[in-house]
C-alpha angles and dihedrals in degrees: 000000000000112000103238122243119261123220113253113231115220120249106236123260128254123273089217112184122323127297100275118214083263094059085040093050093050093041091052084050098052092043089050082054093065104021137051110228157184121226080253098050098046085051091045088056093038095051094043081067093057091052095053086047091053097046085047079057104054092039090062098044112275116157107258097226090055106045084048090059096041101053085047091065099039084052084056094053085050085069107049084043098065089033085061086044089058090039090059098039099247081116122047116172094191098045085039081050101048094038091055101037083058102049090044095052095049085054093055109262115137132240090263101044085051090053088051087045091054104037095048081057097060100266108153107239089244097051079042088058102047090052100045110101119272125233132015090276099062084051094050095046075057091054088045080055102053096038089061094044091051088040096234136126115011085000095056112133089223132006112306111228117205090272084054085042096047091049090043084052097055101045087048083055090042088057083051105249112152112250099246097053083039088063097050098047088057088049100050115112112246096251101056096042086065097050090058099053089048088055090045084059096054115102 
């Protein structure tokens, strides 16, 4: 009986010299191509790839002292990438802001768990600001959200008693939605609820 063949694995590539600001610049591109994203994000991504090539370096011999220095100076580059990316308006913080406070309010996120979101993507607290909805309906139109998605209040699936109505308060606490407006999300009757959330669709 014939031994089978065993697959050869191939041998890494080489890490070869730093990412230059050409590579980064193609890499922040391709990456634009496929993601949304803020100037810190893009830097975070950009520089990310400077750490694997650094730890590819290392792992293949190259002296410490020098791949250190060299990936100093390509994290560096990252920067001024994604500065270059805002500068020629492939990377826009307050369109990136608004798009995506939108979307997360219709899904059912809070003011206040939009303004997290943001701000843990790089999103500076005044551009935040600026993006979050605006007024206690559109909260609210955020509480009736997240009430049909978790299938409580006016969404609930049977009749709620005061144990249902307790848990439906806290998570809408957990999301971050203030008690009074809470409370009348859960109370609201079923068809109005969803006529508030159609007329929160409508551009």
């Amino acid at each position: 009986m014939q031994p089978t063949d065993t697959p050869r694995r191939r041998a890494p590539r080489p890490a070869g010299p730093a990412p230059s600001a050409a590579r980064l610049r193609e890499a922040a591109l391709a990456h634009l191509a496929r993601f949304a994203a803020t100037e810190a994000g893009l830097c975070h991504v950009l520089q990310r790839r400077v750490d694997r090539w650094a730890r590819a370096a290392e792992a293949e011999g190259q002296p410490r002292e020098a791949t250190a220095a060299a990936a100093a100076r390509a994290r560096a580059l990252a920067a001024e990438v994604a500065a270059a990316m805002v500068e020629a308006g492939a990377v826009d913080d307050a369109a990136f802001a608004e798009s995506r406070a939108r979307r997360l309010a219709r899904a059912g996120r809070s003011r206040r768990a939009i303004s997290a979101h943001l701000s843990a993507k790089g999103v500076a607290a005044e551009v935040t600001a600026a993006a979050l909805p605006d007024g206690e309906d559109a909260e609210l139109s955020a509480a009736l959200a997240y009430c049909r998605r978790r299938r409580i209040g006016p969404f609930a699936r049977a009749p709620e008693d005061a144990d249902a109505r307790r848990k439906a308060l806290a998570a809408l606490a957990r999301g971050g939605f203030p008690q009074g407006l809470a409370r009348r999300a859960l109370a609201m009757p079923p068809a109005e609820a969803e006529d508030r959330l159609l007329a929160a669709r409508r551009p």
